[in-house]
C-alpha positions in Angstrom: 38.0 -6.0 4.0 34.1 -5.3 4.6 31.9 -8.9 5.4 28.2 -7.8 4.9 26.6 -9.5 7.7 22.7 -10.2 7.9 22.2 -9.2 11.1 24.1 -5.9 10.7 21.4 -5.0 7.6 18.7 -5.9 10.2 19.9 -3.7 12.8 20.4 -0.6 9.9 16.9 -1.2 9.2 15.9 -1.0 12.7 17.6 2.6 12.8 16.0 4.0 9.4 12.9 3.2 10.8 13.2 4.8 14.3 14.6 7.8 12.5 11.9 8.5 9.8 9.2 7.7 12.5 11.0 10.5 15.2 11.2 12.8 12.2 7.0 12.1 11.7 6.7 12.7 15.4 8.7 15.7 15.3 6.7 17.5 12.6 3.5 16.2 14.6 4.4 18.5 17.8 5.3 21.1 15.3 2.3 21.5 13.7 0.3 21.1 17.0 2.1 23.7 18.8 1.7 26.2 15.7 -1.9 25.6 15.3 -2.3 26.1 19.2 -0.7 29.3 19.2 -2.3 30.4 16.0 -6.0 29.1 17.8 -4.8 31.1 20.7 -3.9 34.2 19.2 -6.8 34.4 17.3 -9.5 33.8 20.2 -10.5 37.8 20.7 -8.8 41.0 20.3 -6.1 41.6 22.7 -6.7 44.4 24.9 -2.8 45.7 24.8 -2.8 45.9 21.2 -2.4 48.9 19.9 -0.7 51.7 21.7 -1.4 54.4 19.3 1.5 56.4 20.5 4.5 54.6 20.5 6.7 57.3 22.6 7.4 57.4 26.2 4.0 58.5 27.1 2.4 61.7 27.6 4.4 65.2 27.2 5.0 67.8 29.6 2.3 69.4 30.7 -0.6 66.9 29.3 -2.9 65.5 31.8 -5.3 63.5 29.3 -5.2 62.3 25.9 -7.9 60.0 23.9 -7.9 58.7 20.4 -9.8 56.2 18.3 -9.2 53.9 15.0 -10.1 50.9 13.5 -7.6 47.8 14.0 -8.3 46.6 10.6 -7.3 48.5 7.2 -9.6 46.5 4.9 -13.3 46.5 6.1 -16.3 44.9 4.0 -19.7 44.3 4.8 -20.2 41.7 7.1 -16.9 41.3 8.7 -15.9 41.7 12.2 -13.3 44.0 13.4 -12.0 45.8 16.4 -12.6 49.2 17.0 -10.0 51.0 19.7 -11.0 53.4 22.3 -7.5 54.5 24.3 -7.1 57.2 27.1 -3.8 58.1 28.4 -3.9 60.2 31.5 -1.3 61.1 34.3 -2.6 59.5 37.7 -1.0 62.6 39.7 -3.6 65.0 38.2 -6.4 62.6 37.3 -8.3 60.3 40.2 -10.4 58.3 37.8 -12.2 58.1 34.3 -15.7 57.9 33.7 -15.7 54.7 31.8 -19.4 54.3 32.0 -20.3 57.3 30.5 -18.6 55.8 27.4 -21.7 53.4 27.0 -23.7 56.7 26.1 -21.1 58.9 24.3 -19.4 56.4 22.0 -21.5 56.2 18.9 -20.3 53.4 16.5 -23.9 53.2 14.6 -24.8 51.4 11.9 -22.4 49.1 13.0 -23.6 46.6 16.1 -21.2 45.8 18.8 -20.6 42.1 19.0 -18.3 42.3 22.1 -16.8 45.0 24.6 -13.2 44.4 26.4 -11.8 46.9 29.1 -8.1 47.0 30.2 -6.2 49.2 32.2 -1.8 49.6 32.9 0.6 51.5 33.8 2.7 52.7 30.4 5.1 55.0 32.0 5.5 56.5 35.7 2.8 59.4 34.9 0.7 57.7 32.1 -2.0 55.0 32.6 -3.5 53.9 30.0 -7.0 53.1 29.6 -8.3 50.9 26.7 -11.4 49.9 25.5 -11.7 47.7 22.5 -15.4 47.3 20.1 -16.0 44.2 18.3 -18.0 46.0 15.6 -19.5 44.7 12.3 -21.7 46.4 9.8 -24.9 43.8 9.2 -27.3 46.9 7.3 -26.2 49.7 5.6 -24.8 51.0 2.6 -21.5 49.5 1.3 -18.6 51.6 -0.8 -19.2 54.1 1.7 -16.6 56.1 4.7 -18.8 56.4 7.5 -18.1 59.1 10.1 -19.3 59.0 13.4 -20.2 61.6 16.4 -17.8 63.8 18.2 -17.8 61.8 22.0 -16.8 63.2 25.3 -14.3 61.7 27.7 -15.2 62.2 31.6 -12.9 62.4 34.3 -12.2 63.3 37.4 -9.2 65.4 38.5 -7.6 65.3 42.0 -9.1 67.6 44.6 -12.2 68.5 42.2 -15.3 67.7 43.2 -16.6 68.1 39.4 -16.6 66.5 36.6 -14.0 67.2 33.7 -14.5 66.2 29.9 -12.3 66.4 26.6 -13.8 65.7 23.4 -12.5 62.8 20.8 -13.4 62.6 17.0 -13.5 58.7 16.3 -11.8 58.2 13.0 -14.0 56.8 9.9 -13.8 53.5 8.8 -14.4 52.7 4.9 -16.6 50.0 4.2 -15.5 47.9 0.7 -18.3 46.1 -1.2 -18.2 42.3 -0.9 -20.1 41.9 -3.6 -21.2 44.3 -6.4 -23.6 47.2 -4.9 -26.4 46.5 -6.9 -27.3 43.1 -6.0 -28.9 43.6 -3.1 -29.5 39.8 -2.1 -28.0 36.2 -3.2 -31.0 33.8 -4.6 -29.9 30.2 -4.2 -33.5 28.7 -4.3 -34.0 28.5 -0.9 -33.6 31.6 0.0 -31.4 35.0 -0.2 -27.8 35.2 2.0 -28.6 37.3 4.2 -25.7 38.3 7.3 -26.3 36.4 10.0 -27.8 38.6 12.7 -27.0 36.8 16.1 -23.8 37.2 18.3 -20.6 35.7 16.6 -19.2 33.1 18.4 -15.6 32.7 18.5 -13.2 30.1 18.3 -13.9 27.2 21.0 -11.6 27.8 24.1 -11.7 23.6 23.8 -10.7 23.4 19.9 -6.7 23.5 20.8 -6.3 21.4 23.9 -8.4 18.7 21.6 -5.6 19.1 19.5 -3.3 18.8 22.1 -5.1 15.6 23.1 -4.9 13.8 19.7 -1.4 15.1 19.0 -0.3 13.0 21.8 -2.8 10.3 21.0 -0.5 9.9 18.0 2.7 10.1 19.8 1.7 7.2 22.2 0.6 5.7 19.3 3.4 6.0 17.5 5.7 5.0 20.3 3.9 1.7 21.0 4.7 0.9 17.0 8.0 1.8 17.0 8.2 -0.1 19.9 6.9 -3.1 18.9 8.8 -2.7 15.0 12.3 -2.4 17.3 11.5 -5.3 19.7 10.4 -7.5 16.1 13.4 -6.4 14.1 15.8 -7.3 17.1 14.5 -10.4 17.3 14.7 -11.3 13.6 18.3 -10.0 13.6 19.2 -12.1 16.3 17.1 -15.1 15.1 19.6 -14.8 11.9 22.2 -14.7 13.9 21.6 -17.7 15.6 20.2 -19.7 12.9 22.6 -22.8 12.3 24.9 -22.2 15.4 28.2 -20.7 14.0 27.3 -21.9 10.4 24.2 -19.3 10.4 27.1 -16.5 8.8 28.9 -18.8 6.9 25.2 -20.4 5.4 24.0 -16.9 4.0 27.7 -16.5 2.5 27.6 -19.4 0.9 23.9 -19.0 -0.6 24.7 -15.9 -1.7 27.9 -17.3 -3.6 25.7 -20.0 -4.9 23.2 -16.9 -6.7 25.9 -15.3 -7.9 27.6 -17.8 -9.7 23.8 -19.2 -11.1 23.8 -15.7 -12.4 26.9 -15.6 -13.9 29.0 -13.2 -12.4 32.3 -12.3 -13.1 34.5 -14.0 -11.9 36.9 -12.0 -10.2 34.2 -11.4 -8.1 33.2 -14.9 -6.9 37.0 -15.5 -6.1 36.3 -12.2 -3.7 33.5 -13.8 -1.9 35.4 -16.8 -1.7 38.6 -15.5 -0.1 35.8 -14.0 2.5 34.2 -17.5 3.1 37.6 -19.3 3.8 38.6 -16.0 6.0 35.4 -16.8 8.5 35.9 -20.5 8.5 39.8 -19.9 9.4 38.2 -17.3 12.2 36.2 -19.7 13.9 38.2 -23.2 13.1 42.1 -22.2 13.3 41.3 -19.1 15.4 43.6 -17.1 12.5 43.6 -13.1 12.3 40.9 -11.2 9.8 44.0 -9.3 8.5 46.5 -11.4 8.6 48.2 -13.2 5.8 47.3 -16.5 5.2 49.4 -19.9 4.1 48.3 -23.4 4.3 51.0 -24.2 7.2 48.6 -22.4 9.7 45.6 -24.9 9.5 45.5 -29.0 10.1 47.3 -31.2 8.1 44.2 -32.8 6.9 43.0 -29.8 5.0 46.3 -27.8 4.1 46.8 -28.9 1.2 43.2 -27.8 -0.3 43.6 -24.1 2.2 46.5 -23.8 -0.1 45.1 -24.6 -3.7 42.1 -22.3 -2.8 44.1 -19.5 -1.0 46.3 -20.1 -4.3 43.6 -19.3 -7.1 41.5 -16.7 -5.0 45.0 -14.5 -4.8 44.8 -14.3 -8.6 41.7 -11.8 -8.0 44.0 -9.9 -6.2 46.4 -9.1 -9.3 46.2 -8.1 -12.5 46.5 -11.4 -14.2 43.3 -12.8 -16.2 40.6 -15.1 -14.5 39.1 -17.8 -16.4 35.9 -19.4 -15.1 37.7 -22.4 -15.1 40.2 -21.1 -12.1 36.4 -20.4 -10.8 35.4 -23.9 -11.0 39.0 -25.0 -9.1 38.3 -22.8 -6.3 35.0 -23.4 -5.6 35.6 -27.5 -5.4 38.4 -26.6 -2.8 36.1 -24.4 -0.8 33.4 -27.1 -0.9 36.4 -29.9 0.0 37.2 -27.5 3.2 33.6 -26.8 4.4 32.8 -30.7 4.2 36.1 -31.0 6.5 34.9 -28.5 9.3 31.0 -28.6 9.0 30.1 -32.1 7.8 29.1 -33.2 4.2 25.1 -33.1 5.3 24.8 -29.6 6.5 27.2 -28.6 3.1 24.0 -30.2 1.9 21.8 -28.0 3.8 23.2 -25.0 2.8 22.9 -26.3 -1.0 19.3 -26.1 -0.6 
């Protein structure tokens, strides 16, 4: 047998609240920690990324080894891309490479150089790899168009040479894809053409993701201090239910809720159900009786037995398969009324009328 309590639905609200509130949270640090690391990845061109050789470095007998490409396939006017400069050499034959002489030998025009990055490691025991990335974008110039640039020379110096070495590197093209159709040269909007924008493209503010950070947590705390204050109010409401009425604060909801019931006319199998559970709590708390226990009229007071019995009579004809009229209905609750007037008092029957 189940007894829907009040204060039990109170507390089960208290716990579908905290849980849809820690699954908001949840998603909350989700979505913050995604849109940091996608803010952070996309702050610059990493300086590691690409190794255009993906063996175990440089073969036998190779002492230096350069190559160039573009770090993005699709390239239209106005964008901004990375261009790769990468020399692998082997630091037993080679004491240093000329990096500023790159300045004058890499020719990337018409394309401007937005940004230069420089990085250096070790890739194997006898290769060291030296990269050089080009944040390039083509601002004038002809669209539709592979554009081919100028054979450059690599300097270097090898161990125990007072000269200078050089090898030669062919950047690879990069094909530029209209934006727009070729022959409209400019935008008019009334104010004025769109025209690309010709000073330095500014990236991503290093600030942008620990302000996310910042109101993420915001959130949390604020989220905390609600849930907070919706588990300290529903606790209190549960146990102000509870306590409403003394030990009559169960029984008084029971016996409302009986009172609806029958207004509504509900079956009446049903009513005799809720009225077996009514005299069950009564017997609880007055006679000190088992929950699961069977019950006879012999284990309460004289004074009352004989209406225990009646009701306990008439409710266990809901528990067979024999008809119940509204009329057995009517029976049983006059006995349960004549047994809650015994224990509780005819004015706070009263009371729980209203």
């Amino acid at each position: 047998m189940r007894d829907h309590l009040p204060h039990a639905k109170g507390l089960n609200n208290v716990k579908r609240k905290t849980l849809l509130i820690g699954g908001a949270f949840t998603v909350l640090v989700v979505v913050a920690v995604v849109a940091f690391a996608l803010l952070s990845s996309s702050s610059g061109a990493s300086p590691r990324r690409p190794l255009f050789d993906k063996g175990e470095g440089l073969r036998q007998g190779e002492i230096i080894l350069a190559k160039t490409w573009a770090g993005q396939l699709g390239v239209q006017k106005g964008d901004v891309f990375p261009y790769y400069v990468e020399v692998w050499y082997d630091p037993t034959a080679v004491s240093e490479i000329d990096t500023a002489s790159l300045d004058r030998e890499v020719n990337l025009h018409p394309f401007e150089i937005r940004n230069i990055t420089e990085n250096s490691f070790k890739h194997t025991s006898r290769t060291i790899v030296y990269q050089r990335v080009y944040e390039v974008q083509l601002v004038s110039g002809k669209v539709d168009q592979l554009y081919e640039f100028p054979t450059a020379l690599i300097r270097y110096r090898l161990k125990g040479s007072a000269g200078i070495s050089n090898t030669s590197v062919t950047p690879e093209p990069v094909y530029v894809a209209p934006r727009v159709p070729p022959d409209v040269p400019d935008l008019q909007f009334g104010y004025g053409p769109l025209r690309p924008i010709a000073g330095k493209i500014s990236g991503v503010s290093a600030r942008l993701p620990w302000t996310l950070w910042a109101l993420g947590a915001c959130f949390i705390v604020a989220g905390v201090v609600t849930l907070a204050r919706q588990s300290i109010t529903g606790w209190n409401n549960s146990k102000a239910q509870r306590n409403q009425g003394g030990e009559g604060g169960i029984l008084r909801e029971a016996y409302r809720s009986l009172s609806e019931n029958a207004a509504a006319t509900a079956e009446p199998r049903v009513l005799l159900h809720q009225m077996d559970r009514i005299l069950r709590i009564v017997l609880a708390q007055k006679e000190k009786t088992g929950w699961l226990e069977e019950l006879d009229g012999d284990q309460v007071s004289s004074e009352i037995r004989e209406p225990v019995a009646a009701l306990l009579q008439r409710c266990g004809k809901a528990y067979s398969r024999s008809s119940v009229e509204p009329a057995d209905v009517e029976y049983a609750r006059h006995q349960l009324d004549q047994i809650l007037e015994f224990y509780f008092g005819e004015a706070d029957l009263e009371a729980w009328r209203s």
